[in-house]
N, C-alpha and C positions, 0 to 999 in steps of 0.2 A: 685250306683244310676244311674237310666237311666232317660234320659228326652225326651218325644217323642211330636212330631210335623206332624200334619198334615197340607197339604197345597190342593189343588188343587177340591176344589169343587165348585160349582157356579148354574147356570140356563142352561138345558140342554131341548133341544125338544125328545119327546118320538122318542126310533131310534137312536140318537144318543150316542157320547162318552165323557167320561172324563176318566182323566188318574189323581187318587189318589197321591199322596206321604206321607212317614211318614219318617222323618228324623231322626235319635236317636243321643243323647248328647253324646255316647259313642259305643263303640265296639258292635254290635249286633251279633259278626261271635261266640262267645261262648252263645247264648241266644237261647236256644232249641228251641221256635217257635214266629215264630212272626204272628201276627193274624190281620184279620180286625172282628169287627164288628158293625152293623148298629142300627139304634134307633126311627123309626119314633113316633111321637107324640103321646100320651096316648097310646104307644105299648110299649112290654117290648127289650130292649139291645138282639139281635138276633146276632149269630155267621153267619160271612161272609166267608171268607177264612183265610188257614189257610198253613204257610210256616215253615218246618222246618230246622233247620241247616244240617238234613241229608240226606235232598231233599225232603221229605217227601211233598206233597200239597194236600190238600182238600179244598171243596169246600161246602154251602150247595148245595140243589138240588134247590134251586130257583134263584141260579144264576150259575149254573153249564152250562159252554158251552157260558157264553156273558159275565165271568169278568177272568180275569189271575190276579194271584197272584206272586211277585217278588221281590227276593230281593239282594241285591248288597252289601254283607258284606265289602267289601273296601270301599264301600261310606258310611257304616251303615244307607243303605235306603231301604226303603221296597214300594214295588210300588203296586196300584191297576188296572189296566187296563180294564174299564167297559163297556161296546160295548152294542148296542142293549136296552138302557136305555126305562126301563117301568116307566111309573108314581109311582108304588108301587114299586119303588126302591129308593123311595124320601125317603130321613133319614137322620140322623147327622150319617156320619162315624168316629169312632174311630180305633186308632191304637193299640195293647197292646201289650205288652210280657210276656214271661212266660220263665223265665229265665233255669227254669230245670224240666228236661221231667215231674218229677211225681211231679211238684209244680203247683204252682198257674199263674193267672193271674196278675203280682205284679207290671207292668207299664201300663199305660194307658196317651194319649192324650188326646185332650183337644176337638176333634173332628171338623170337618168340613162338612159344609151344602151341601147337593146335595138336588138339585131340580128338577123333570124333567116334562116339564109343555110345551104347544102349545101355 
């Protein structure tokens, strides 16, 4: 059982940055991918990035090129790094995992607010 924790969202001016964390209750270095994705309001749970244990990174293409995805198996963190923040990037981010390659999405956070507003 893994327990994920998001921290680092807030009130951002368009242009600007924030920089995500998801922190895991355990080992994340055997956990085939760890992933973000986003949620804004009457829209459905959209995949953000996505990191795996064998380097592997994707992104979608609507934030491809203003967010990095990271992760820090000795600290079992996984970081977002968001640059260039649109107002349609305002959503609840979640954290999740997917413990093995051809499985599921079986951890999920509790998510955290981004806003990005003038």
């Amino acid at each position: 059982q893994v327990q994920l924790v998001e921290s680092g969202g807030g009130l951002v001016q368009p242009g600007g940055s924030l920089r995500l964390t998801c922190a895991a209750s355990g080992s994340i270095a055997y956990i085939y991918a760890m992933d973000w994705y986003r949620q804004a309001p009457g829209k459905q749970r959209d995949f953000v990035a996505r990191s795996t244990n064998s380097g592997l990174i994707v992104y979608s293409d609507s934030v491809k090129g203003r967010f990095t995805i990271s992760r820090d198996d000795a600290k079992n963190t996984v970081y977002l790094q968001m640059n260039s923040l649109k107002p349609e990037d305002a959503a609840v981010y979640y954290c999740a995992a997917q413990p093995r390659q051809w499985g599921t999405m079986d951890y999920w956070g509790q998510g955290t607010q981004v806003t990005v507003s003038s």
